[in-house]
Every structure is written in structure tokens, then in C-alpha cells.
C-alpha positions as CSV (number, residue, x, y, z in Angstrom):
1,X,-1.5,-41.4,-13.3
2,X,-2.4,-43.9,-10.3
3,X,-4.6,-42.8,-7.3
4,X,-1.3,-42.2,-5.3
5,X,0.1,-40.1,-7.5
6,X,-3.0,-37.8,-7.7
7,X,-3.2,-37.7,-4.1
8,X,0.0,-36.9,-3.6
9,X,-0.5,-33.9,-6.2
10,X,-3.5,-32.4,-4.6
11,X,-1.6,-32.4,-0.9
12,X,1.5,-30.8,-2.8
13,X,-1.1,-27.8,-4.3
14,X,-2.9,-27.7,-1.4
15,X,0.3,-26.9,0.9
16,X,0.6,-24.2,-1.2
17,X,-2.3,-22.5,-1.5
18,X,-2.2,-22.3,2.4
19,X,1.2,-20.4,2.1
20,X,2.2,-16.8,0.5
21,X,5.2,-14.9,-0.1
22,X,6.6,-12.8,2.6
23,X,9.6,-11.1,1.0
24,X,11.0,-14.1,-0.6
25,X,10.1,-16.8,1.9
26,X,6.8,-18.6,1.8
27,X,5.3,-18.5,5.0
28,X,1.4,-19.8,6.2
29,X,-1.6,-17.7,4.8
30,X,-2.3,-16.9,8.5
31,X,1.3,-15.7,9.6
32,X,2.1,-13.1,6.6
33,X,0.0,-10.4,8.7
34,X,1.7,-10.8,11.9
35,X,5.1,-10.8,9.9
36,X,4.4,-7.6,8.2
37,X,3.0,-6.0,11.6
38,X,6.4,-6.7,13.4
39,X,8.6,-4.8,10.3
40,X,6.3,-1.7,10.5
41,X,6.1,-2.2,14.1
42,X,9.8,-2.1,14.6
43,X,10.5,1.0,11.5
44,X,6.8,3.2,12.6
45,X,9.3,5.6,14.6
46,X,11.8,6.3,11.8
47,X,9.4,6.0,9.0
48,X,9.3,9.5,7.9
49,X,13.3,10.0,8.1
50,X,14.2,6.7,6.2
51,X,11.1,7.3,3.4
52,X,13.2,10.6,3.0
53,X,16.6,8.6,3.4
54,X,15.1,5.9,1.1
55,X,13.9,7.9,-2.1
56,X,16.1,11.1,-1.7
57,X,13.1,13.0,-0.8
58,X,11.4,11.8,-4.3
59,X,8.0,10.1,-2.6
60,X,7.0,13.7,-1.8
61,X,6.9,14.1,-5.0
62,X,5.0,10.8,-6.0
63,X,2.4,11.3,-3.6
64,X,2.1,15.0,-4.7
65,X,1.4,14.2,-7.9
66,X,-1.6,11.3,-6.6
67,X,-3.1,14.7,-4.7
68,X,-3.3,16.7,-7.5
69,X,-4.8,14.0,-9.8
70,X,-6.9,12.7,-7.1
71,X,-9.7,15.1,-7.8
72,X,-10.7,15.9,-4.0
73,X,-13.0,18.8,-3.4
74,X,-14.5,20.0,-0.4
75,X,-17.0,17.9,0.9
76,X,-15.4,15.0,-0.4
77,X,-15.2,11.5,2.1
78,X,-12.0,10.2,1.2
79,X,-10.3,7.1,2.7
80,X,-6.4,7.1,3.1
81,X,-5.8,3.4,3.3
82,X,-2.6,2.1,4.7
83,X,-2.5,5.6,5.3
84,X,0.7,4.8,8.1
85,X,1.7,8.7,9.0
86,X,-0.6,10.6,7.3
87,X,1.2,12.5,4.4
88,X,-2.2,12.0,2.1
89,X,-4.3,12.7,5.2
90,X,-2.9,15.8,5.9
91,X,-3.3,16.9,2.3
92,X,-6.9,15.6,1.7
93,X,-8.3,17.1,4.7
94,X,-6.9,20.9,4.1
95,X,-9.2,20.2,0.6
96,X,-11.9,18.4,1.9
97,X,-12.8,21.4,4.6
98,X,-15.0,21.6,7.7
99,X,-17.9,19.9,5.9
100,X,-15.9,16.5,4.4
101,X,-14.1,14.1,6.3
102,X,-10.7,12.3,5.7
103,X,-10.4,8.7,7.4
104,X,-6.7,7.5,7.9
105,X,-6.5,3.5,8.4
106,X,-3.9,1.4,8.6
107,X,-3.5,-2.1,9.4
108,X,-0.5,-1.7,12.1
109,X,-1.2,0.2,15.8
110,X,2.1,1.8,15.5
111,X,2.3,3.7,12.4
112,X,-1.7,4.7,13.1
113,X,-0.5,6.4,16.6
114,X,2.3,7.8,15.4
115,X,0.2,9.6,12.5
116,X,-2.8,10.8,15.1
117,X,0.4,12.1,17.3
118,X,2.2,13.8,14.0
119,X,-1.3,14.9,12.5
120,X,-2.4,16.3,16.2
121,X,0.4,18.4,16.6
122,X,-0.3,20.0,13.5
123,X,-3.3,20.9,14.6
124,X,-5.3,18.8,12.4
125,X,-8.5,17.9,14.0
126,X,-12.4,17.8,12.9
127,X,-12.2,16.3,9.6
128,X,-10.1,13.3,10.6
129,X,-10.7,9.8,12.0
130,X,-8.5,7.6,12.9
131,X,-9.7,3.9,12.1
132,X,-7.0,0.3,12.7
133,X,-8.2,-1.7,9.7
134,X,-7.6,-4.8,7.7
135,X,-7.6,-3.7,3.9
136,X,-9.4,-7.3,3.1
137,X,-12.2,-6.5,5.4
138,X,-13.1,-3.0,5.7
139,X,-15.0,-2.2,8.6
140,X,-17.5,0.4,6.7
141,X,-20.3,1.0,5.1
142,X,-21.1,0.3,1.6
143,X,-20.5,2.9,-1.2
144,X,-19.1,5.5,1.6
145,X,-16.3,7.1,0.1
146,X,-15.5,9.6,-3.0
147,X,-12.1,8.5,-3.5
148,X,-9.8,6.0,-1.5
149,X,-5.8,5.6,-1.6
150,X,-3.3,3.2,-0.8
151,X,0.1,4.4,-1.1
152,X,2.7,1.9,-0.7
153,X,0.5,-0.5,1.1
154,X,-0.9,-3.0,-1.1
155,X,2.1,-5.0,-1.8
156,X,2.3,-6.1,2.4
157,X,-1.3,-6.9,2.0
158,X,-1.6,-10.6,1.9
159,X,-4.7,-11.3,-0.2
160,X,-4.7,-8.7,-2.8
161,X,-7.9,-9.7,-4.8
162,X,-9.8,-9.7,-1.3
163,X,-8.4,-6.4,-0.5
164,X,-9.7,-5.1,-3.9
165,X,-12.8,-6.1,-3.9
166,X,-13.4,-4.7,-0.2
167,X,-12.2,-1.4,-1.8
168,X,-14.4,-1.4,-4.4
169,X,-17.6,-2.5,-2.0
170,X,-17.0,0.6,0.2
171,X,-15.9,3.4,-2.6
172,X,-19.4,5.2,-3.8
173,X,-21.0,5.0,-7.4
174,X,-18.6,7.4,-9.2
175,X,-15.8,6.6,-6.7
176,X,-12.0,6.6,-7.5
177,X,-9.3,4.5,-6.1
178,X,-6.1,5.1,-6.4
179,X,-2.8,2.5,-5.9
180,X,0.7,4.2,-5.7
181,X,2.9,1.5,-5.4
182,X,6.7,0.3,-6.0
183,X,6.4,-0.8,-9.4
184,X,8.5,-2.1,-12.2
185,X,11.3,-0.3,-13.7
186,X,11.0,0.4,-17.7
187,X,13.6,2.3,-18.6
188,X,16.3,0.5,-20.2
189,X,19.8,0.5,-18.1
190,X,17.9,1.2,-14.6
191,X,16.7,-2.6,-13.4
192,X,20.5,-3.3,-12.6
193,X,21.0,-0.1,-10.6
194,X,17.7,-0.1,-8.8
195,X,18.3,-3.6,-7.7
196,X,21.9,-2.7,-6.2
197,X,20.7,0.3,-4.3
198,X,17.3,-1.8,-2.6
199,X,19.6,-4.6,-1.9
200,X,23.2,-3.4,-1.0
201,X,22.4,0.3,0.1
202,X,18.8,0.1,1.5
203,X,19.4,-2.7,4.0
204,X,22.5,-0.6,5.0
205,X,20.6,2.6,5.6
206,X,18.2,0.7,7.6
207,X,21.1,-0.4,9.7
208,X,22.5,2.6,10.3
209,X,19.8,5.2,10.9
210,X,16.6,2.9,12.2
211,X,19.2,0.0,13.7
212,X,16.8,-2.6,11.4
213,X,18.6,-3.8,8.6
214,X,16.3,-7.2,8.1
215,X,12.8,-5.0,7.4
216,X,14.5,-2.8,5.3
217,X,15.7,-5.8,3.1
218,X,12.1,-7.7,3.7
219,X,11.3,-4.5,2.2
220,X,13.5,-4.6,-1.5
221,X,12.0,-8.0,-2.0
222,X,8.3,-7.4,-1.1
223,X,8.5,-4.7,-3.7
224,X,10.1,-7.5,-6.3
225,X,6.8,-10.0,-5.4
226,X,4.9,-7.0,-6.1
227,X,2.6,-7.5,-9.3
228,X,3.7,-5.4,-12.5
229,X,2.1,-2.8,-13.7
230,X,0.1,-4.4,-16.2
231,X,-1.0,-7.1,-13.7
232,X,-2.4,-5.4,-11.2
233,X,-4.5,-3.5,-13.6
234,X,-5.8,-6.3,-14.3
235,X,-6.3,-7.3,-10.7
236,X,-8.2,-4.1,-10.5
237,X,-10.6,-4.5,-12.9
238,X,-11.2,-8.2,-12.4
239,X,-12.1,-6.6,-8.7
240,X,-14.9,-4.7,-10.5
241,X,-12.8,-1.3,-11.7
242,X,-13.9,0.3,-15.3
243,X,-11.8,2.9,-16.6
244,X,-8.4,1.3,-14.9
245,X,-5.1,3.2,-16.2
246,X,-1.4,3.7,-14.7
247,X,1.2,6.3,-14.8
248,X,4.6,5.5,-14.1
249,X,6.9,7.9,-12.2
250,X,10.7,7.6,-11.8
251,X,11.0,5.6,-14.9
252,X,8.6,2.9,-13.6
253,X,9.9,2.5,-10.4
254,X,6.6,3.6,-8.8
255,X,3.3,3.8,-11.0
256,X,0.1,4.7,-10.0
257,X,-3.0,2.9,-10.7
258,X,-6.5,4.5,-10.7
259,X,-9.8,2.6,-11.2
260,X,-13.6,4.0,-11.2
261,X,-16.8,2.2,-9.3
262,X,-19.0,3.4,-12.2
């Protein structure tokens, strides 16, 4: 191959690596965050409705399940990353009590205010902070937290190996993370049908109740860039995770992946 050639080649690879997927369109390294921050910016106030909307009421159930394997206890410091309005917060810090402490985070201004507003009114105060971060660059403390979740947040994150690892620096000796995310179906007959709902009916849902049809549809294919299930354990442990497993829920649809800081 001449010198032309194999210059031409290492600009072609290096345009790349400078770009990531954003839904289905590559876009620079630098502009994926902003991107993601104007859909959840735009969707923060109808979140709750169109997660109910969106799954029939089913991610209840998904994230009930994540509680009740999480292992929380009283005392417990637990991070709730990408935590948006709070659902695992306001579970983890009824367990967690006066004497542990339950930090929601989140990447976007919107969703974090409207989860201190939602988690307020409830009367939830004492054991929660309320912290806007970056998941590639957490702003805490080493080995700090028993147990941290992301649910349904890693897939807008744009370096997800980065992201990992900063998990993994922050969760204590012992520590358990935990991923729920949109996953891949495994069920025979349900691929086809899953992909007409998220890209016929979701995008129309969007439209109709939250007057957003294009972040509902940047949605269905951020969950389609996603990593399978089998890759992102990978990921995990590769980040420094022993003991990585998943469990898929709604016939692989969702899974969720749990990895220990031993």
C-alpha cells in the first residue's frame, strides 16, 4: 500500500473515532451530550406519564424487581445514577433510613429538578442529595457507595467504558452496581413486534401526549445501538466487575446487569 494510501486510511479511522452514534446518526464525540440533554430536556415534564404510556405500566415492575435484588439495608450509601425522577430514590431512601443516604444524579438539569420537586412533595427529605453529574466523571469520592444503579441511562451515555470505570472507582470494596437497561429481545416471534411498536407506535405516543415525536424516535434507536446483553457484561468486567450476571425481564427486552467491586 503506498504512503498515500495509508495516510488517507488513518484520516478515514481517525474521523471516526472522533464521532459516536446518536440514535442512528453519527455525530462528533463532543456533541452527543448536548444532543441527549435537549431530548430529556424537552420530555423531563412528561416523563413519568409516557414511561407509563411507553411500557404499559411494566417498568414499575422492572425497577421493582432491581429494589428487591439490590440488597439495600439501612445505613446503606447508595447512588441512583441517571436517577432522572427518582423512582429508585424514593425506594432506596425509605430502606436506607435516617442514618444512610441516597444520592440521585443525573446528567440533565431538568429531569434532576423535576425529581427534587416530585421527591419534595412527598416529603422526602434528610437522606437525599441531589447531585447534576456526568456518569464518565463522577464528582465523588473513591470507594463511597454500597451499591449504585443506572436504570435506563447508560445507553445515552456517550463513553460507556469511561462511565464504567468511574462507577467502579466510586462504589466501595464489596459494592454492587447494578444496570437496568433496554436490552435485546430473546424470545422467538417478539423482535418483529417490539420493533413495530418503538418505531410506528412510540414516536406516535410521543406526538400525541408530550407534542415530541423526534426524541421519542431518537429514543427506539438509542435502545437498538445499545450493547447486547452478553456485551455489556463484558464491558462490565473489563471495567473491573467480578461476579458480573444478567437477568432478562419481558423476554429480554430489558435485562439487568449486576457486577461486584470485590
Amino acid at each position: 500500500m503506498s504512503n498515500s494510501q495509508d495516510s488517507a486510511k488513518q484520516v478515514k479511522q481517525q474521523a471516526k473515532e472522533q464521532t459516536t452514534h446518536f440514535g442512528y446518526k453519527e455525530v462528533p464525540v463532543e456533541e452527543k451530550a448536548n444532543k441527549v440533554a435537549d431530548v430529556f430536556h424537552s420530555v423531563a415534564d412528561k416523563y413519568d406519564i409516557m414511561n407509563d404510556l411507553m411500557s404499559v405500566g411494566i417498568h414499575r415492575l422492572w425497577k421493582r424487581y432491581t429494589i428487591e435484588t439490590s440488597g439495600a439495608k439501612k445505613g446503606d450509601v447508595i447512588l441512583d445514577l441517571a436517577g432522572g425522577t427518582g423512582d429508585l430514590t424514593i425506594k432506596f431512601s425509605r430502606i436506607v433510613g435516617d442514618k444512610g443516604l441516597v444520592t440521585l444524579s443525573d446528567i440533565n438539569g431538568s429531569m434532576l429538578e423535576n425529581g427534587r420537586e416530585r421527591l419534595v412533595n412527598m416529603g422526602i427529605a434528610g437522606n437525599v442529595e441531589y447531585v447534576q453529574a456526568n456518569a464518565e466523571c463522577l464528582p465523588f469520592e473513591d470507594n463511597t457507595y454500597n451499591i449504585i444503579t443506572i436504570a435506563f441511562g447508560l445507553r445515552n451515555v456517550t463513553d460507556k467504558d469511561k462511565a464504567l470505570r468511574s462507577m467502579y472507582r466510586v462504589l466501595k470494596p464489596g459494592g454492587k452496581l447494578m444496570v437496568l437497561e433496554f436490552s435485546k429481545p430473546v424470545v422467538p416471534g417478539l423482535k418483529p413486534i417490539y420493533d413495530q411498536y418503538s418505531f410506528k407506535l412510540l414516536p406516535l405516543i410521543g406526538k400525541l401526549v408530550a407534542n415530541d415525536e423526534d426524541s421519542y424516535r431518537y429514543l427506539a434507536e438509542s435502545i437498538r445501538m445499545h450493547p447486547d446483553q452478553e456485551t455489556l457484561k463484558g464491558m462490565m468486567e473489563d471495567a473491573g466487575f467480578e461476579k458480573c450476571t444478567y437477568h432478562n425481564m419481558t423476554g429480554g427486552v430489558v435485562a439487568l446487569h449486576t457486577g461486584y467491586k470485590l
